[in-house]
C-alpha positions in Angstrom: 257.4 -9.1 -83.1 256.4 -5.4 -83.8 253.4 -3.5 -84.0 251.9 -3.2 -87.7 252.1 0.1 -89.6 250.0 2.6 -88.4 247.2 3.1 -90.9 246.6 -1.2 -90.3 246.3 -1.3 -86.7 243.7 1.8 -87.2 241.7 -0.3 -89.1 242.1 -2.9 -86.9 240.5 -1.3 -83.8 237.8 -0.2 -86.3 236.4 -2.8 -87.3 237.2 -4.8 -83.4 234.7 -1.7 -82.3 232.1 -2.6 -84.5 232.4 -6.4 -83.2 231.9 -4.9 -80.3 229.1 -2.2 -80.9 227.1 -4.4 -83.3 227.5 -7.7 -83.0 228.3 -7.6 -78.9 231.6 -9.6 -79.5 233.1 -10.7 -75.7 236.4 -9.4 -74.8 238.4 -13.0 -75.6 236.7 -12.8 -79.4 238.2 -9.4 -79.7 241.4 -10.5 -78.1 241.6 -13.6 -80.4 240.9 -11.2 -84.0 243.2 -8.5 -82.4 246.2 -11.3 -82.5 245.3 -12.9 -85.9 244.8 -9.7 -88.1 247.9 -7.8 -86.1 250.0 -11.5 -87.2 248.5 -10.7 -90.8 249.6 -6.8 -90.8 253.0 -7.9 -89.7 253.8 -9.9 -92.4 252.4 -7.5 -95.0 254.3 -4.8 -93.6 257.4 -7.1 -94.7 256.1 -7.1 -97.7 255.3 -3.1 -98.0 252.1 -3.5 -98.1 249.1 -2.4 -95.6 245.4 -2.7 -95.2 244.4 -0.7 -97.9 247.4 -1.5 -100.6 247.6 -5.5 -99.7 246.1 -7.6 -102.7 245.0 -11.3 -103.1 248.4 -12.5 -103.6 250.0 -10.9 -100.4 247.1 -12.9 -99.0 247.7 -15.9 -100.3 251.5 -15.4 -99.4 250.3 -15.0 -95.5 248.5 -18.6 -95.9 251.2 -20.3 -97.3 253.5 -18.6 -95.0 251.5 -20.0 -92.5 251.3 -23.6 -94.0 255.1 -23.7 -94.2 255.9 -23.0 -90.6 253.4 -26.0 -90.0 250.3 -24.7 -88.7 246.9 -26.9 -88.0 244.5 -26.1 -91.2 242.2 -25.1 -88.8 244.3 -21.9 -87.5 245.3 -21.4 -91.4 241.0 -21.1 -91.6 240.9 -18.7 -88.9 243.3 -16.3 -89.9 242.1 -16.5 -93.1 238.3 -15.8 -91.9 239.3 -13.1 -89.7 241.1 -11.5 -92.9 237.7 -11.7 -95.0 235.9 -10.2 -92.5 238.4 -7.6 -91.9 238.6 -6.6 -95.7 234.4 -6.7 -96.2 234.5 -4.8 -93.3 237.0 -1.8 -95.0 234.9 -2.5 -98.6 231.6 -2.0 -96.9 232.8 1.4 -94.6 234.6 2.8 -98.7 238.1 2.3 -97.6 238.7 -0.4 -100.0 237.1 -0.8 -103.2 237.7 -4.5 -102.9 237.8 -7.8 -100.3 241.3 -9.3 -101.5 240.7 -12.5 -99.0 237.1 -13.1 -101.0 238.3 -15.1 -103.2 241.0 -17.0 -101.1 240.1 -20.7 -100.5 240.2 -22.1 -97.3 242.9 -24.7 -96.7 241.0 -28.5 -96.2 240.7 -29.6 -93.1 240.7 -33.2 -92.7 237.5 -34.4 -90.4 239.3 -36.1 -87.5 238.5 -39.9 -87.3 235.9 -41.0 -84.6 237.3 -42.6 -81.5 236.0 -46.5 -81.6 236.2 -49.6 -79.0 237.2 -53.0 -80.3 234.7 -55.6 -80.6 236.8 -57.4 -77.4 236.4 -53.9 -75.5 232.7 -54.0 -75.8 232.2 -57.7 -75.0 234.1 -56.6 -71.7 232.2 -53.8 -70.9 228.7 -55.6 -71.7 229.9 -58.4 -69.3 230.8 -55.8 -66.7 227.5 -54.9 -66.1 225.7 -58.2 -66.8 227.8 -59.4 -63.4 227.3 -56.2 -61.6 223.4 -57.0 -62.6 223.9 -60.8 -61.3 225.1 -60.2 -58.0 223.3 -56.3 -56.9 220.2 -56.3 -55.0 217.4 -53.9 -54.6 217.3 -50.1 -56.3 221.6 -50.9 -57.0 220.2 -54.4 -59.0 217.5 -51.5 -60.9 220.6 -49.2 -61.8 222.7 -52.4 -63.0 219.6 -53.8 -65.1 218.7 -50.1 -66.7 222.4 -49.7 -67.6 222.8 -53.6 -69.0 219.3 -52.9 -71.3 220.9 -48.9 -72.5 224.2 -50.7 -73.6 222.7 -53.7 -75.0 220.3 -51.4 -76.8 222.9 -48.8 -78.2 225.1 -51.3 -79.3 222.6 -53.6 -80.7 221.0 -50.2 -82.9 223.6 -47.7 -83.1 221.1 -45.0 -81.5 222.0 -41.2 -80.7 222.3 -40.7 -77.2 219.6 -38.6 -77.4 216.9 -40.9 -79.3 218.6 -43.8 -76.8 217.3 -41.8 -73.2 214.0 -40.4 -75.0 213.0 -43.7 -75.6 208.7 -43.8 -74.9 207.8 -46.8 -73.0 205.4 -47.7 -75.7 208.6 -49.2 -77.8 208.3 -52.1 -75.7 204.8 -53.1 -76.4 205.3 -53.4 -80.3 207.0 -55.6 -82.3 210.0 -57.1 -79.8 212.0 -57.5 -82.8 212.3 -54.0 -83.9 212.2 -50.2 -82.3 210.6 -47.3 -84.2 212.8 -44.7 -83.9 212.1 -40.6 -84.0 215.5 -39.1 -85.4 216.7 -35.8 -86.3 214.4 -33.5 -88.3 211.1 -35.9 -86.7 212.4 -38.7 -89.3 211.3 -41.8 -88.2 213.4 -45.0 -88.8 213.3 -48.8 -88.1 216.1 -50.9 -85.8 216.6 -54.1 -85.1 216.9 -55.7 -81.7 219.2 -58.7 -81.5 218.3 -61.1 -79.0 220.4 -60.4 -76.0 219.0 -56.4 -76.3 215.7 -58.1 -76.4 216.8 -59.8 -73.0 218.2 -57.5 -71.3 215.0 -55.0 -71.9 212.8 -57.9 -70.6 214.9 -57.7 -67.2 215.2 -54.5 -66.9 211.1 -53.7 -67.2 210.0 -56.5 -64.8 212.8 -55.0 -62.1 211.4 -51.6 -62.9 207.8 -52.8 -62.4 208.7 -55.0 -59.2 211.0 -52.4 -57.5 209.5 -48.8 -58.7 205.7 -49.4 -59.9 205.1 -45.9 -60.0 207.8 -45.3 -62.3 206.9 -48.2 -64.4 203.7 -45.6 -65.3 205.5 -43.2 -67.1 205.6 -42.4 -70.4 209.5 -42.9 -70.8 211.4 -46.3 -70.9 213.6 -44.6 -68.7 212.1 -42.6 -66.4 213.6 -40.1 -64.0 212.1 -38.1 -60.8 214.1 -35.1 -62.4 212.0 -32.5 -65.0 212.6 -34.1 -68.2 210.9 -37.4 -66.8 213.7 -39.3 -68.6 216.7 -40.1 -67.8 218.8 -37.7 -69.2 222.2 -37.3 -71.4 224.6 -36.1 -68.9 223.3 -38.7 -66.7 224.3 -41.7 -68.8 227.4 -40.3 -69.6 228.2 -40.2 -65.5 226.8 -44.4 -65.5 228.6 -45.0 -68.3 232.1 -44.0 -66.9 231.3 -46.5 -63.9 230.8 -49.2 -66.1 234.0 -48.2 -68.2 236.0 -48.5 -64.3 234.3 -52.2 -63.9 235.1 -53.2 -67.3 239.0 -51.6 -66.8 238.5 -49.5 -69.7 239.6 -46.3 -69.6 237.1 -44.2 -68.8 238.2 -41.3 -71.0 237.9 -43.1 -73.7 234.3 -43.7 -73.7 231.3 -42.4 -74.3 227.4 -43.0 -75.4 228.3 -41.6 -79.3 231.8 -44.0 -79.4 229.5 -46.8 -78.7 227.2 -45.3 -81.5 230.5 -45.5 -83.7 231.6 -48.7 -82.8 228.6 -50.6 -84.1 228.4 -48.8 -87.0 232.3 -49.5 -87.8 231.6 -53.4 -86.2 229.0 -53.7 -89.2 231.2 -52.2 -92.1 234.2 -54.7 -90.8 231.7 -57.7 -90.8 230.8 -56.5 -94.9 227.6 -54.6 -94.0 226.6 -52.4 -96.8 226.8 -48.8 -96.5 223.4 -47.7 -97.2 222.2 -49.8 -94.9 224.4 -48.6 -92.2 223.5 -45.5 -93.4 219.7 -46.0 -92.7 220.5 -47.6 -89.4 222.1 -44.9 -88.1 219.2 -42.4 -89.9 222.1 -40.4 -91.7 220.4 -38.1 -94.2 223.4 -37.7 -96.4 225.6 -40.9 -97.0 229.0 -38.9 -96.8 228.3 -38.8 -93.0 228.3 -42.3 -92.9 231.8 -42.7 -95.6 233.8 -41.5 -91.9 233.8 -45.1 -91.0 235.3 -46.6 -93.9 238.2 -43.8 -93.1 238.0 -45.6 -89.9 238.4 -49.1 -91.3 241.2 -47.8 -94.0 243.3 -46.3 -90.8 243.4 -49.5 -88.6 243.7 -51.8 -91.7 247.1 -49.7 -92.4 248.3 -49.7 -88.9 247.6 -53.5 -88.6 250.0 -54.1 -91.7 252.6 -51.8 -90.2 252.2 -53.5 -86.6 252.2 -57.1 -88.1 253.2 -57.6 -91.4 257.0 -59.2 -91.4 258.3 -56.3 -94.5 256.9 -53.4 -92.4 259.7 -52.2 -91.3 262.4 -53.8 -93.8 264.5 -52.1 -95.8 262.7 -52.4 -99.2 265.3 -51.0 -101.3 267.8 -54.1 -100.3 269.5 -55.3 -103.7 268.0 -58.1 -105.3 269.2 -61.4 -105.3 271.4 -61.0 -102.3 
């Protein structure tokens, strides 16, 4: 690779100084444009063509350029980003009368499917802690209760991790059936409780009553000693790759929101209906909640290929033979 022509690589540094000047761009941001629009300049230069002369079709050569030699959609978007902003930059300072990217669509990028457990995977890990419950003793027996109630409640609502660990204590005084829930944008939503979450909250506020009564004052379900009062995200995720180790899951592949996706996918594969999985999981737009049926389509597809006896046949045999 060679250096673009001369004129491009002045505008270049031009508009990198004025990331830099105005809006305090770090060194690695400038590093990163620096490669992308010098990658851009190079390929126009093939073309004759510069910063000033290049037009929307010299553009739109670069992307497909781009998407032939098989690069992720989402590098195609940056280079193409860096380009616009490049260009409005040179419009906006009079060296171009025109942004030749404006108008340039961005390639799609597909949203990547959420990682899910298998309804097997989660009866495992729920019955990992229920016998680390059964056989601890003292404050270890309150840590094995408080992490049995979080993962019977998250599975059995589909909570955010964050609605899930700011829980008030005052959920447990209402109606045992159902949780009122605060969501984003202070939305408020209602939950069901099936009957082994129910349970396992039961246990896990008489332990926390028994073994810390001062605790069992707070405001929070889930107190902590630390500043919040509640125990916290970061903390969960920490509990939760112990419980992965005692169920002998792997422990990378969980977390507090793949439980969140598993019962909303669980649902849709037992014929629950969208909207309602939609209001479960307090989505405001339904499209959010469409991902899962991606998820369903994907593993429905791979199960024929894994299972079904013409799979892997040779479809075009002749006929008849």
């Amino acid at each position: 690779m060679h250096e673009p022509a001369p004129r491009s690589r002045g505008d270049v540094e031009l508009f990198l100084e004025m990331l830099s000047a105005e809006k305090g761009a770090a060194s690695n941001t400038l590093a990163a444009y620096r490669r992308d629009l010098n990658e851009l300049f190079e390929f126009l230069e093939g073309l004759k063509k510069d910063s000033r002369s290049a037009g929307a079709d010299e553009i739109r050569a670069f992307q497909q350029s781009n998407a032939a030699r098989g690069l992720a959609a989402s590098s195609q978007a940056r280079k193409l980003s860096a380009a616009r902003q490049l260009f409005r930059f040179l419009h906006a300072e009079g060296l171009r009368s025109d942004n030749p990217a404006a108008a340039i669509e961005s390639p799609k990028q597909q949203r990547p499917l959420p990682k899910i457990l298998s309804v097997d995977e989660v009866d495992r890990l729920l019955e990992a802690v229920r016998d680390w419950a059964a056989g601890a003793k003292g404050a270890e027996r309150l840590r094995a209760l408080r992490m049995t109630c979080l993962l019977e409640v998250l599975y059995a609502t589909g909570l955010r991790v964050s609605e899930l660990v700011a829980l008030p204590r005052s959920v447990a005084r209402g109606d045992e059936r159902v949780l009122m829930v605060k969501g984003k944008g202070g939305r408020e939503r209602m939950v069901p409780l099936n009957a082994a979450a129910r349970e396992a909250l039961g246990a896990y506020l008489e332990a926390l009553d028994e073994a810390a009564p001062d605790q069992s004052r707070s405001p929070w379900l889930y107190p902590s000693r630390g500043k919040r009062g509640h125990l916290t995200r970061q903390r969960f995720g920490q509990e939760l790759k112990v419980a992965a180790g005692r169920a002998g899951l792997d422990s990378g592949r969980l977390s507090p929101h793949v439980l969140r996706h598993a019962f909303a996918s669980h649902l849709l594969e037992r014929g629950a209906d969208l909207r309602a999985v939609q209001q479960l999981l307090g989505h405001a737009d339904i499209s959010t909640t469409q991902i899962y049926t991606h998820v369903l389509e994907e593993r429905l597809r791979s199960l024929v290929q894994e299972h079904h006896p013409l799979a892997n046949a040779d479809l075009e045999a002749p006929r008849g033979s």
